[in-house]
C-alpha positions in Angstrom: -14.2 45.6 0.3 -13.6 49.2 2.1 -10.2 49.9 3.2 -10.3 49.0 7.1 -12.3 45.2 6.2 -9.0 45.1 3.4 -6.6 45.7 6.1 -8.4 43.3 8.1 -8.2 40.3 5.3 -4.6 41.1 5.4 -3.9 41.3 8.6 -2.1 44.6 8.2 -3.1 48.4 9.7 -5.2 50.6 8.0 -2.6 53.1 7.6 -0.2 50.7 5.6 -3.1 50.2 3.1 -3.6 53.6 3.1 0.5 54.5 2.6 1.1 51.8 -0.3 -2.4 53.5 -1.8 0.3 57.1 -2.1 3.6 55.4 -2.9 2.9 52.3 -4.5 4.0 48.7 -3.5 0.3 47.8 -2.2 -2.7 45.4 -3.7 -4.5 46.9 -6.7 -7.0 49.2 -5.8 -10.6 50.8 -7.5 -11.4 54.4 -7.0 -15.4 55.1 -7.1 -15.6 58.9 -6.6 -13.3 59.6 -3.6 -13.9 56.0 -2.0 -11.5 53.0 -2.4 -12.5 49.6 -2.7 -10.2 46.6 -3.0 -11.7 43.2 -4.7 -11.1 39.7 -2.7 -9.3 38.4 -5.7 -6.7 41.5 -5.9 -5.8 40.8 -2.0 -5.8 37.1 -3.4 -3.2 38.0 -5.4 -1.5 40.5 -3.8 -0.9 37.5 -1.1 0.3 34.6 -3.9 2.7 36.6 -5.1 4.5 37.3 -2.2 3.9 33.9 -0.7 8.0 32.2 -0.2 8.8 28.5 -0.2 11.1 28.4 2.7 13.4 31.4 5.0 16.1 32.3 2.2 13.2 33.1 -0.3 13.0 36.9 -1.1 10.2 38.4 -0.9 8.9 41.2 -3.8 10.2 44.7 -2.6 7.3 47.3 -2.5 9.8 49.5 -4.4 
């Protein structure tokens, strides 16, 4: 998927796609020239891992 369809999926802005891309903290990511493309399965995964069982959970830091 292109960046802006990615950001979509996630429900998140194109620009915080496009900030994790620079400092990390994001879904994995596949550079084809100078175009990014991010697979279903990586948002997949991107989203199970920071998925919480209940409100004191923490969630992964993007650090």
């Amino acid at each position: 998927m292109k960046p802006r369809q990615s950001a979509e999926y996630l429900q998140l802005s194109h620009a915080t796609l496009a900030k994790w891309r620079s400092v990390g903290g994001g879904p994995s990511y596949s550079k084809l020239g100078s175009r990014v493309y991010y697979s279903q399965s990586d948002l997949d995964a991107f989203l199970k891992a920071r998925k919480l069982n209940h409100t004191a959970s923490r969630a992964p830091t993007d650090e």
